[in-house]
N, C-alpha and C positions, 0 to 999 in steps of 0.2 A: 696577666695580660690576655685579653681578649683573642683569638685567632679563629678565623672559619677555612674550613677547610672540605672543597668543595671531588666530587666522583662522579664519575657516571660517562661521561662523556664518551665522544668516538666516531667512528665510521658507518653509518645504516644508510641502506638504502632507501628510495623515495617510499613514502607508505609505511614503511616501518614505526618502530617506537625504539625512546630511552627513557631512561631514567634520572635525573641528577639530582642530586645529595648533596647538601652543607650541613654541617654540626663544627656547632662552635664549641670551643674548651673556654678555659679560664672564666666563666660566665659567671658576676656576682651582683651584677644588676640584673632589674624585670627585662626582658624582650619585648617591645610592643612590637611593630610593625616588622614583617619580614619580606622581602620582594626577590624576584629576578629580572635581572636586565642584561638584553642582548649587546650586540655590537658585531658587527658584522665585519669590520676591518678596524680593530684596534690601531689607534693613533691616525684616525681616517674618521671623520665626522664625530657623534656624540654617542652614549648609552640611548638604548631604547627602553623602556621600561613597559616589560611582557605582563608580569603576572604579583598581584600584590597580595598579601593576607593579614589580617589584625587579629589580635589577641583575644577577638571573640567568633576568629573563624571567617569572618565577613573575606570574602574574596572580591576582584576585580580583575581584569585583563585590559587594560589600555592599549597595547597593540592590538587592534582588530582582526587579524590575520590569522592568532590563534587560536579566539576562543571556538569551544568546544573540539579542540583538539591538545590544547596545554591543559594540565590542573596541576594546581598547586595544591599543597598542605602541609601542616607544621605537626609535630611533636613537643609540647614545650616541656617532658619528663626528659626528652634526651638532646632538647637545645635543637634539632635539627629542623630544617624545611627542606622538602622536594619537589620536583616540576617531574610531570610527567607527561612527557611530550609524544602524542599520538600520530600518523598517520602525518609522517614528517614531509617536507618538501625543500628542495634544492634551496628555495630563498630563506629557509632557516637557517642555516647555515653559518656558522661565525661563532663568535665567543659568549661563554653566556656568566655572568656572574650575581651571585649571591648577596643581598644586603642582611643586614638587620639593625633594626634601631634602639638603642637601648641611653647608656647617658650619653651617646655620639654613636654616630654611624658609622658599622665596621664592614669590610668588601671581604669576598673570597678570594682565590686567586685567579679565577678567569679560567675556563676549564670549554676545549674547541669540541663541538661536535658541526658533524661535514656531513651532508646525505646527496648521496651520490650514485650513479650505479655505475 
């Protein structure tokens, strides 16, 4: 059974940086596409979808707000993707979660970073 399982998250202050991390286990299918998607108030509007990556590296950022300060990038020896979130700001703020697509789409568990001071 598939499971991703997501870290990183937390409390920084405005300007700051983090990190988050997913790595899936049980993984017996290929991984193509791997993403993060925000949400700002879970069970309050939809996912936003921040930051994408495919299987030959190709990135994209469809939130506008963070490119060149999000990057994304994958591992595909240890199954993981991470966002590496730069020079943070108040309206980041909310929950971020991990996809990957593989025979169906599996979610992390939704992991809060807050920046604040």
């Amino acid at each position: 059974q598939v499971q991703l399982v997501q870290s990183g998250g937390g409390l920084v202050q405005p300007g700051g940086s983090l990190r988050l991390s997913c790595a899936a286990s049980g993984v017996t299918d290929t991984i193509y596409g791997m993403a993060w998607y925000y949400h700002r108030t879970p069970g309050q509007g939809r996912r936003e979808l921040v930051a994408t990556i495919n299987r030959e590296g190709g990135t994209a950022y469809p939130r506008r707000s963070v490119e060149g300060r999000f990057y994304i990038s994958r591992d595909d020896a240890k199954n993981t993707v991470s966002l590496q979130m730069n020079s943070l700001k108040p309206e980041d703020t909310g929950v971020y979660y991990c996809q990957m697509s593989m025979d169906r789409s599996y979610w992390g568990q939704g992991i809060q970073v807050n920046v604040s001071s």
